[in-house]
C-alpha positions as CSV (number, residue, x, y, z in Angstrom):
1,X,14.6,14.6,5.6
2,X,12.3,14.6,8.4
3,X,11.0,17.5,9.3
4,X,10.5,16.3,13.2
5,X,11.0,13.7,15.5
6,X,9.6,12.5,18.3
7,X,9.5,8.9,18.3
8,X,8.5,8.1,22.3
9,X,5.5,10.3,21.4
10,X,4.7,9.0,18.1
11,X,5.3,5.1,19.4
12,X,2.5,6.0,21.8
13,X,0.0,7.2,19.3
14,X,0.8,4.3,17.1
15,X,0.4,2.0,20.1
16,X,-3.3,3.0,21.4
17,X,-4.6,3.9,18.0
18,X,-7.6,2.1,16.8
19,X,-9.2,0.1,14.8
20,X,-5.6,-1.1,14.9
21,X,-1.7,0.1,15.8
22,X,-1.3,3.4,13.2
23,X,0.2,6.8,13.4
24,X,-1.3,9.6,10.6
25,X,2.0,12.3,10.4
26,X,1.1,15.9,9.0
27,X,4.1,17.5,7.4
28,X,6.2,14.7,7.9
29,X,9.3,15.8,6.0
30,X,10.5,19.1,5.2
31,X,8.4,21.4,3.2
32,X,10.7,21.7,0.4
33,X,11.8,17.9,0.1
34,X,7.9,16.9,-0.4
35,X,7.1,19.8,-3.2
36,X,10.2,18.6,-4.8
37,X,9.0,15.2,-4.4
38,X,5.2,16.0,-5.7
39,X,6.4,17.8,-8.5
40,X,9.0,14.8,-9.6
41,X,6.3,12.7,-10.4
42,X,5.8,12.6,-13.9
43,X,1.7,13.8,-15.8
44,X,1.5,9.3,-15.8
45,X,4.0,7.2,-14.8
46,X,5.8,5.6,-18.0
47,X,7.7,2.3,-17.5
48,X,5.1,1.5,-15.3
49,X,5.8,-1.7,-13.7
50,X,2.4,-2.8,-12.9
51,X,-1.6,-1.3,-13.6
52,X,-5.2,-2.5,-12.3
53,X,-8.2,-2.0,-13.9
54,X,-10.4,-4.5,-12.2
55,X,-13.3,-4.5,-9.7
56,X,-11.4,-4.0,-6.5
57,X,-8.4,-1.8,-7.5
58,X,-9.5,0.6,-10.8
59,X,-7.3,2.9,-12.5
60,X,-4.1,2.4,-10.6
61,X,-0.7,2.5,-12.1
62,X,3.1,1.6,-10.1
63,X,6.6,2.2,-10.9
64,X,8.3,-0.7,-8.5
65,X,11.5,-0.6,-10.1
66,X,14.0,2.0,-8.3
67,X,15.7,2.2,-11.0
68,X,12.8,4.2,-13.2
69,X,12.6,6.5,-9.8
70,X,13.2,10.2,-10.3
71,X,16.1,11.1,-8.4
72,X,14.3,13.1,-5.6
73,X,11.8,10.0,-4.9
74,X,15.1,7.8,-5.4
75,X,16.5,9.8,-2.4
76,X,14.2,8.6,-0.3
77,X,14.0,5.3,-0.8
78,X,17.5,5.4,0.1
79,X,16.7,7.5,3.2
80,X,13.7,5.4,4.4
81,X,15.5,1.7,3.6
82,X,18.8,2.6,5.5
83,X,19.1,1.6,9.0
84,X,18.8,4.8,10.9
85,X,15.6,5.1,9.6
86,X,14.2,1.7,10.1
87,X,15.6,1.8,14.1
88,X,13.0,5.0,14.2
89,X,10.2,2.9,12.4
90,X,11.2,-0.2,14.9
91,X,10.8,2.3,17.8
92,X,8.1,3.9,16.4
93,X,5.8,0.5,16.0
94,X,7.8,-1.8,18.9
95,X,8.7,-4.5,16.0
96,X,12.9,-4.8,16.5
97,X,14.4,-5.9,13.5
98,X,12.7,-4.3,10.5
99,X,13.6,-5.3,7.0
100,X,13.1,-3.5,3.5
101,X,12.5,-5.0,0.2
102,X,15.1,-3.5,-2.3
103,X,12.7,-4.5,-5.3
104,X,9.5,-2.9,-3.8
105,X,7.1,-5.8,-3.9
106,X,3.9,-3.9,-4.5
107,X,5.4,-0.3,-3.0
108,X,7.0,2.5,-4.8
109,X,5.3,5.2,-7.1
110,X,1.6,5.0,-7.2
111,X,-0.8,6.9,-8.9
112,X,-4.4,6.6,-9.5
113,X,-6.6,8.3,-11.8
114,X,-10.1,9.7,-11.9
115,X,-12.7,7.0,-10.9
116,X,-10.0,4.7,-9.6
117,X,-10.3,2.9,-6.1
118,X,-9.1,0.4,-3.9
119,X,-11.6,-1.5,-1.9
120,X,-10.9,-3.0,1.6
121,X,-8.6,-5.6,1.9
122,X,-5.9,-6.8,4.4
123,X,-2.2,-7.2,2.3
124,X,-0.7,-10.3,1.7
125,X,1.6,-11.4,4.6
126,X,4.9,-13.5,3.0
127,X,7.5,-12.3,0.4
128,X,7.3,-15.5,-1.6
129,X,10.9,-15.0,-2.7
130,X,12.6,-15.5,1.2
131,X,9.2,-15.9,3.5
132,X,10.0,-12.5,5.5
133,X,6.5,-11.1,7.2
134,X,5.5,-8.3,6.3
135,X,5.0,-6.2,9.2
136,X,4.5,-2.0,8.5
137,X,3.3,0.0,5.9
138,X,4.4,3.6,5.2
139,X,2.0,5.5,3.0
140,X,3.4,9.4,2.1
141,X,0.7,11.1,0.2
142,X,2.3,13.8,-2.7
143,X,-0.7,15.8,-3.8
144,X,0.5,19.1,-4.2
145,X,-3.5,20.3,-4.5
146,X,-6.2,17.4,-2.9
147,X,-9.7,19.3,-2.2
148,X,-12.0,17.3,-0.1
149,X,-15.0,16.7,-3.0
150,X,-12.4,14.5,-4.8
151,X,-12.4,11.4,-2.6
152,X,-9.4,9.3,-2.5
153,X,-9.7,9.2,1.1
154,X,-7.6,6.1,3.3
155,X,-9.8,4.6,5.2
156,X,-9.0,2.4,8.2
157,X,-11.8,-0.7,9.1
158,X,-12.4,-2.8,11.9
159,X,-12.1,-6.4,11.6
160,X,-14.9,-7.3,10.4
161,X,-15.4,-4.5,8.0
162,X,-18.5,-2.7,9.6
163,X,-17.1,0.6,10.7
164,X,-14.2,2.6,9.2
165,X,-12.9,3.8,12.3
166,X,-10.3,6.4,10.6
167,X,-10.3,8.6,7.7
168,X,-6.9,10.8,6.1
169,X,-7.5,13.1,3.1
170,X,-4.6,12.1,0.4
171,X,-3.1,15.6,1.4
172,X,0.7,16.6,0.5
173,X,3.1,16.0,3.4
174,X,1.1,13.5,5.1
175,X,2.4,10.2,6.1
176,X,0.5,7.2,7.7
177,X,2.0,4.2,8.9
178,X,0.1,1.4,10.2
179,X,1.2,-2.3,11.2
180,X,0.0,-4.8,8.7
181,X,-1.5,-7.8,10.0
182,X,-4.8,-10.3,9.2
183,X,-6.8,-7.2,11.1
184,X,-5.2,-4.2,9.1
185,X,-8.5,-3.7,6.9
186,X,-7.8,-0.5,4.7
187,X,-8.7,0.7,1.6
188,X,-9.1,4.2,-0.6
189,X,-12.4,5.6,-1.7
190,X,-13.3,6.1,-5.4
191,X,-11.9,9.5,-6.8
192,X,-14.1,11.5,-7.9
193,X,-11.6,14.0,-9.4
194,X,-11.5,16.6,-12.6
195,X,-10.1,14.2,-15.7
196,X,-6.7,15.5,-15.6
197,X,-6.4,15.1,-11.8
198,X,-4.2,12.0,-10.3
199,X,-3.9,10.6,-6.9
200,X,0.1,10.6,-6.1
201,X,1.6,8.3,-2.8
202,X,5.0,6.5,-2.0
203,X,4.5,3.0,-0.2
204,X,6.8,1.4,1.9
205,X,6.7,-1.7,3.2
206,X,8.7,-3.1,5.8
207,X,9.5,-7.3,6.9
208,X,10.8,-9.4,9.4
209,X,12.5,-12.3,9.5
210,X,10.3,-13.8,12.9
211,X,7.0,-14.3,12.6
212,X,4.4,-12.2,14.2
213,X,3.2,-13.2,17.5
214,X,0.0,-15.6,16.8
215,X,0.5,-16.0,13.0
216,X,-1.2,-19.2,11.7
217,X,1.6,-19.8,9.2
218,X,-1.2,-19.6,6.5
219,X,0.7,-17.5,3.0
220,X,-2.0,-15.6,1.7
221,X,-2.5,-13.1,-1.2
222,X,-4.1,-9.5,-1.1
223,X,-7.7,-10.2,0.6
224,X,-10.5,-7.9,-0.1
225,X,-13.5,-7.5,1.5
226,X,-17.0,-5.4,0.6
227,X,-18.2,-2.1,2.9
228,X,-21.6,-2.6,4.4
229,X,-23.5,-0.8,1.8
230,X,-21.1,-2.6,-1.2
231,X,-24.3,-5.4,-1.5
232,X,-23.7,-5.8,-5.6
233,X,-20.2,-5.9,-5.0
234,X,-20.2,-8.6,-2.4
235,X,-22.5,-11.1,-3.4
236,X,-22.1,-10.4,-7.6
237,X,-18.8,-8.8,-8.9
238,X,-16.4,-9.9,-6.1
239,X,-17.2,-13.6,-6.4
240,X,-17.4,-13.0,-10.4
241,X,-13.8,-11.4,-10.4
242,X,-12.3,-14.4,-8.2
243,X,-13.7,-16.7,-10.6
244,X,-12.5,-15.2,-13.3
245,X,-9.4,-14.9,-11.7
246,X,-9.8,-18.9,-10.4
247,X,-10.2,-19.5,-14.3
248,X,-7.4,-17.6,-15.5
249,X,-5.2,-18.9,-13.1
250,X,-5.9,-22.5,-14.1
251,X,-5.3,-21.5,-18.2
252,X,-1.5,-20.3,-16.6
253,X,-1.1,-23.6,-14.6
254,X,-2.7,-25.6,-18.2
255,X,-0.4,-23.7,-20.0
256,X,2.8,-24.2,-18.0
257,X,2.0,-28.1,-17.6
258,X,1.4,-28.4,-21.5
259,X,4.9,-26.7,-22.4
260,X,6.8,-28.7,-19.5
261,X,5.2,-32.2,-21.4
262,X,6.3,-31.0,-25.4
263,X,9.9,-29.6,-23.8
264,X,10.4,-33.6,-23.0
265,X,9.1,-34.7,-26.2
């Protein structure tokens, strides 16, 4: 499926990139695999496994399940989770060992529609089900037409979220791959697209058993952080939305506690 290969080349690009180890890949599989790829994906994803309409991540839709995949976009899944494939990526990003989650924790089919976003955030580290670490994203962008006025640009941020060091249009073919760690700040800027226009990607993420060198052993969630110039959304909505999430969350553990207590009545 790959349209070339050169991983001692690649593995150096990913190596001295900055803000942090990454590799952006123009035509990265053949020409007629992605078109048949773009044009699988359905006008909105039904069966949609998950959606977000809140304040960091609007207007976003995800088909995790393989089994709701078209077939060409079930194709490579298979391609990119077999073993040949994840030797490249370990060459590629010098982590030996990579795993792939069958059930596509928060990968597969994405798609997000006019206004949507996806503010700045690092990803969250464990699978909960076995504790693997996750260790590389692969992000292959399926926009068969993306013009620049749209937005819905990748952006990659330095630690502390001051600079975005690197920017990638969402265009068709592309692939960027980064290594996901507590400094991998990246987010997508709000699409500013025509109405019946949709941001398309496939995400991949890849694990390891062994934890990365230096991890703190700390599990966290998806962390999101404000751009410099977000000043309403860091000192008002983002502390609103984690409250309200705080309070939600304590309703769920209310609720589970009160059902556990009248099960042993």
């Amino acid at each position: 499926m790959i349209r070339q290969l050169d991983t001692r080349a690649w593995s150096e690009r990913f190596r001295t990139a900055r803000p942090f180890p990454s590799i952006c890949i123009d035509d990265f599989l053949e020409p007629g695999v992605a078109l048949e790829l773009a044009r699988s994906y359905p006008p909105s994803l039904s069966g949609v496994t998950r959606s977000w309409d809140a304040v960091n991540e609007k207007r976003k839709t995800q088909i995790e399940n393989p089994e709701l995949f078209p077939i060409p976009v079930r194709k490579l899944a298979e391609y990119c989770s077999s073993q040949q494939f994840r030797d490249m990526l370990s060459e590629v990003s010098g982590i030996p060992n990579l795993l792939w989650d069958p059930e596509f924790r928060g990968g597969g089919m994405h798609q997000t529609a006019a206004h949507g976003l996806l503010d700045v955030h690092v990803d969250f580290n464990r699978l909960e089900q076995n504790g693997w670490y996750r260790r590389v994203n692969l992000l292959l962008f399926l926009n068969e037409e993306w013009r620049e006025e749209w937005g819905g640009r990748l952006e990659l941020w330095d630690r502390k979220v001051r600079n975005c060091v690197q920017s990638f249009a969402p265009i068709l073919n592309r692939c960027v791959i980064f290594e996901t760690s507590e400094i991998s700040f990246h987010g997508v800027t709000a699409l500013t697209c025509p109405p019946e226009v949709v941001r398309r990607s496939f995400a991949l993420y890849f694990y390891t058993k062994e934890a990365p060198a230096g991890a703190s052993g700390e599990v966290h969630s998806t962390i999101f952080r404000a751009r410099p110039n977000e000043r309403l959304k860091r000192y008002v909505l983002m502390p609103a939305e984690r409250f309200r999430r705080g309070v939600r969350g304590l309703r769920w553990s209310a609720g589970r506690l009160a059902s556990r207590l009248l099960g042993r009545k």
